[in-house]
Structures are given as structure tokens and as C-alpha cells.
N, C-alpha and C positions, 0 to 999 in steps of 0.2 A: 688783597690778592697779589701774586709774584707774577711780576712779566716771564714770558718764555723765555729771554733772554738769562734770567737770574738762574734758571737750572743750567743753563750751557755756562756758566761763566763759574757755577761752583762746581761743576763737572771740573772744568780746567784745571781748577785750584788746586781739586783733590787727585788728580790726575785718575787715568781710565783704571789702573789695577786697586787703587784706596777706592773708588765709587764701587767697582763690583765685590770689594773686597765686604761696603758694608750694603749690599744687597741691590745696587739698581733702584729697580722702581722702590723698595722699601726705603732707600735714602731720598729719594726722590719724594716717596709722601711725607719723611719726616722733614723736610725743608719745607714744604707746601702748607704742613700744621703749623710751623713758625711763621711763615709768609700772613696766616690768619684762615686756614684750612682749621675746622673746627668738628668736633663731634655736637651730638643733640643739646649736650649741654652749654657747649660756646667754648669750652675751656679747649683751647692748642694743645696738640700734642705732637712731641716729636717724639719717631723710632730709631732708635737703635739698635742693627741687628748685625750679629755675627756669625750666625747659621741661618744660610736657606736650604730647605729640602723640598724636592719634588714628588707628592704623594699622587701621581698620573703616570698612568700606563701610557704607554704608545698604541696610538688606536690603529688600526686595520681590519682587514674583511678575516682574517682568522683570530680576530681575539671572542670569548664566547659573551655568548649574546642569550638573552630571555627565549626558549624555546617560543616559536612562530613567528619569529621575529626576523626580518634579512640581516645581515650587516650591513655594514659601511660597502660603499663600492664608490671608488675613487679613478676619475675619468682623465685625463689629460687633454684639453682644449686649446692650448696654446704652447709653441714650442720656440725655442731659440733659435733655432733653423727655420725658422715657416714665419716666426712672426715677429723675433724680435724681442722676447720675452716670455715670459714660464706661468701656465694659471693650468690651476686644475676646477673641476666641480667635482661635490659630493651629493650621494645618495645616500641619506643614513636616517633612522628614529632617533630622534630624541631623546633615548634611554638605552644609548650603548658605549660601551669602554667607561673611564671612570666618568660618571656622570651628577648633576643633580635631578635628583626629584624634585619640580616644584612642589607647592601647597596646593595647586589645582590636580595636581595628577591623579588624588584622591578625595580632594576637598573641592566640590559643587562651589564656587562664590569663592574662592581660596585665591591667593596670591599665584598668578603666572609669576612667567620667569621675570619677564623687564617690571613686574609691578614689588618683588622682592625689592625694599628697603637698601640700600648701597651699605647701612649701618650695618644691617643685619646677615652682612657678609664676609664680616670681619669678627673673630670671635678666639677666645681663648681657649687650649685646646686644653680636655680633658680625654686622658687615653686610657682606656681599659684593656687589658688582657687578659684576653680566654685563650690564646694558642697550647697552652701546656695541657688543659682539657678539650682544644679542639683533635689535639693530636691521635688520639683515643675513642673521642666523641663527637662527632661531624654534626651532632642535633644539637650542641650545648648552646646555651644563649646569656647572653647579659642577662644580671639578675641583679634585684634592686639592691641584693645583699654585696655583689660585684660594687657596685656604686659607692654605697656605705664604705666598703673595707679603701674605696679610692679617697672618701674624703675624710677617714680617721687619717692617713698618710700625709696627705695634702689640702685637708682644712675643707669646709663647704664647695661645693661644684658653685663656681662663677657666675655671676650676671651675666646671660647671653651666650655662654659655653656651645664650645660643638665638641657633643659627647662621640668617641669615638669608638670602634670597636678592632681589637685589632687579633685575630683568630691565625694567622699567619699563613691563610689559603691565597694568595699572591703567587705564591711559589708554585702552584697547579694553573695560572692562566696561559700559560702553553699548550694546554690539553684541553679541549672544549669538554670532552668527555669527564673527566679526573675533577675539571671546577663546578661542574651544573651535577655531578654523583650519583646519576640519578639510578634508583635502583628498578628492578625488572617491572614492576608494577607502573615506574613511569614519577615516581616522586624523587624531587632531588631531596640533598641532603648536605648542608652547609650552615654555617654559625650566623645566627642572629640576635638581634634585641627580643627581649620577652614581652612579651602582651604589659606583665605587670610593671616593667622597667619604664616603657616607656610614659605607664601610666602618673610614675610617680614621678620624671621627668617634666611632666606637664603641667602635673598637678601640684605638686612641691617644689620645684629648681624655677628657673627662669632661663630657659636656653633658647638660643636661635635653632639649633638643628644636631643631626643626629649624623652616625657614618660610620662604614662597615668598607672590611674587605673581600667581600662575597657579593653575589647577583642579586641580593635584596635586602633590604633591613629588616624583614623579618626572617624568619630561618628558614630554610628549604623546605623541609615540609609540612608548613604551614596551609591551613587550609583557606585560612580567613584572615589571612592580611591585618589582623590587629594590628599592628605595630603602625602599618598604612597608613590604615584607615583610623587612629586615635593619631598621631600628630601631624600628618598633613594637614587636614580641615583646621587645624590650630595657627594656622599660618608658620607652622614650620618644615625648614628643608628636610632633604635625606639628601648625602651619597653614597654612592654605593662603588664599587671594584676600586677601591682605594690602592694604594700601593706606597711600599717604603714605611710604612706606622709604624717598623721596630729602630726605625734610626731616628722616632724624635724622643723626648722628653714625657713622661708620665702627665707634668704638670708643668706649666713656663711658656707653652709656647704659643703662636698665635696664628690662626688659620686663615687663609685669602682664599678666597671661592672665586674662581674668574669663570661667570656662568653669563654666554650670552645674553644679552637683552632683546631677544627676540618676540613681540608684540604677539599674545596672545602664548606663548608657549609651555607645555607641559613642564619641561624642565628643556637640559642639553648636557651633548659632551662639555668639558670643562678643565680648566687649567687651575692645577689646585697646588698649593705652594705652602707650607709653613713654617715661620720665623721664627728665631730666640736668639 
């Protein structure tokens, strides 16, 4: 193990614009793999990175949220003037702005958020793109043949992959109305994973988790939550309101899920980052 000392003293070295230059806490874990920070297998690893991108929305009480659902409401409890320093409290679900799904949220016996593996947080990203057919088609969905044409490109989908989806409806969470679409009958209408996609993710790949730029991982109007309900109970993630998926890489890059560790919880908002 590295003393706390040995990361301020290679901070120095490298000075503060070389440290954020290769990522912060990413350099900071690949010193800590060298120090004897290990994966399951024991073997060290250090990262190197020279692109971080930020796939999180800025969460607030107007970004849109699962119909019956409140938003976020954020309170000011402590001031500079009053108190000497700055705190606020929140009121929010646990499935609003970009978030994870844990495995409990549809899976009875399934992984909460703090019981999620720290491993299985970290995963190489595979990106799909539907936007060219979501542009035309708001029902289209990942499809296992989507999949296929991504790994004749760039080889088998990875041990532990977070398969992504990226539909380019980001550009609508301005408009609560424009992102949830919902038509006069009351169903929305937005890109998701298909029943069969996810089946053969499960069933043939080996992935930690799934991720979409829409209010749900399965598609708007969806009646039965397949998508849910087949890989939650598998002990894997979902998130969902992603944002920025057209500025990373198809293939290469690698995803940090910062999902609190909250005892007992459904999933949470989330700080989601990915590196290459």
C-alpha cells in the first residue's frame, strides 16, 4: 500500500497542470495499482489516460424525471453570513437525472447499490448508435444485430463491458415535455434496449451493465419492462439519462460509475466519467 504522502509528493513532481493533464483521480488510481492496488486477479495495473469526458447531466428540479415522480428539491441550510459556511440538503428519488439502476431495483435478493462489487464499476465501454434511426423513429431499439455489426468492427464485446446506447435524445432534456414524448394516450416514446438484446447480452457476453440516453433502458413504450426485469435480477446495472456518448470512442474507452454506497439502496444520482 502507498502512504498518502506518496500521492502529494508525485502530485508535486508532476506539477498541478501534468496531474490534471493525465486525469486526476485516474492518475491517482494508476499510481495506487503500482503502490500494489490490484484487480481480482492480483495482477497491478496502471492507467493512463489522456481523455476524460463527463457523461452527467447537471441535476436540478427541472430536469425531467419518471412521470409520478417529484424531482430533486434542494434547500439551503447553512450560509456564509449566518453561519460561517455553505451546506445545503436534498430531497430527491433515487432514480432521477443521470442515474444507476441497481440490481435490486427489479431484482427481489439482487445487489443494492453499496453491495455492487467496486470491480464491477469499472468496465470497458462499448457504444452503440441508434441516433441516425432514432432521428425518424423515437420507438427504435438496440438490436442484437446492432451488437453483432459493433463486434464484426471491433472484435467480441469485452469481459465486463458497459454496453451503451447512445440515440442522441440528450439534446431534448431541456424540455421535460420533448424527452418523456409522450403521446395523447399517455405513452411515451424514446430509444431503448430490446427485450431480445438484452437477452443475448446476458446470455452470451459477460457484461457488468447496460446504458442508455433516455428515461429508461427499455424503450418508452414498453409495457413490461423486459429489458428491467431480464438484467437486473442478474446482478447487473443500468443507467439511464446519460449524456455526451457522441464525444467518446465506439471502442477504447473505459467507464467509472461513481454510484453512492448507500446501505440498502435502489440505485442513486451518479457521477459518471469515461477515460481513453
Amino acid at each position: 500500500m502507498c502512504a498518502p504522502d506518496v500521492l502529494a509528493a508525485v502530485g508535486e513532481r508532476l506539477g498541478r497542470r501534468e496531474f490534471l493533464k493525465w486525469g486526476g483521480a485516474a492518475a491517482a488510481a494508476g499510481i495506487l495499482a503500482g503502490c500494489g492496488g490490484s484487480r481480482a486477479s492480483g495482477a497491478g495495473v496502471s492507467l493512463r489516460v489522456r481523455n476524460v469526458q463527463g457523461l452527467t447531466h447537471t441535476l436540478n428540479s427541472a430536469f425531467p424525471i419518471w412521470p409520478g415522480f417529484a424531482p430533486i428539491q434542494i434547500t439551503n441550510v447553512r450560509s456564509f453570513e449566518k453561519d460561517g459556511f455553505f451546506a445545503n440538503t436534498w430531497q430527491a428519488p433515487e432514480h432521477h437525472g443521470t442515474h444507476v439502476d441497481a440490481p435490486i431495483h427489479f431484482g427481489k435478493g439482487a445487489w443494492s447499490a453499496d453491495q455492487i462489487p467496486d470491480q464491477a464499476l469499472v468496465s470497458p465501454v462499448v457504444l452503440i448508435h441508434v441516433h441516425d434511426r432514432a432521428e425518424s423513429n423515437p420507438d427504435t431499439q438496440v438490436t442484437v444485430e446492432d451488437l453483432r455489426a459493433w463486434e464484426r468492427q471491433h472484435g467480441k464485446i469485452p469481459e465486463g463491458a458497459a454496453v451503451l446506447m447512445h440515440s442522441g435524445w440528450e439534446a431534448r432534456a431541456g424540455d421535460i415535455n420533448s424527452f418523456r414524448n409522450m403521446d395523447g394516450k399517455g405513452t411515451m416514446h424514446f430509444p431503448g434496449f430490446s427485450k431480445e438484446a438484452a437477452e443475448f447480452l446476458l446470455k452470451e457476453r459477460t457484461i457488468n451493465g447496460i446504458g442508455v440516453d433516455t428515461l429508461s433502458l427499455d424503450h418508452g413504450a414498453s409495457q413490461d419492462f423486459a429489458v428491467h426485469f431480464g438484467l437486473l435480477p442478474a446482478n447487473k446495472w443500468g443507467i439511464e439519462n446519460l449524456a455526451n456518448l457522441a464525444k467518446i470512442p465506439p471502442a477504447g474507452a473505459t467507464l467509472f460509475v461513481g454510484l453512492p454506497k448507500v446501505q440498502g439502496a435502489s440505485g442513486g444520482t451518479a457521477r459518471i466519467l469515461a477515460v481513453w
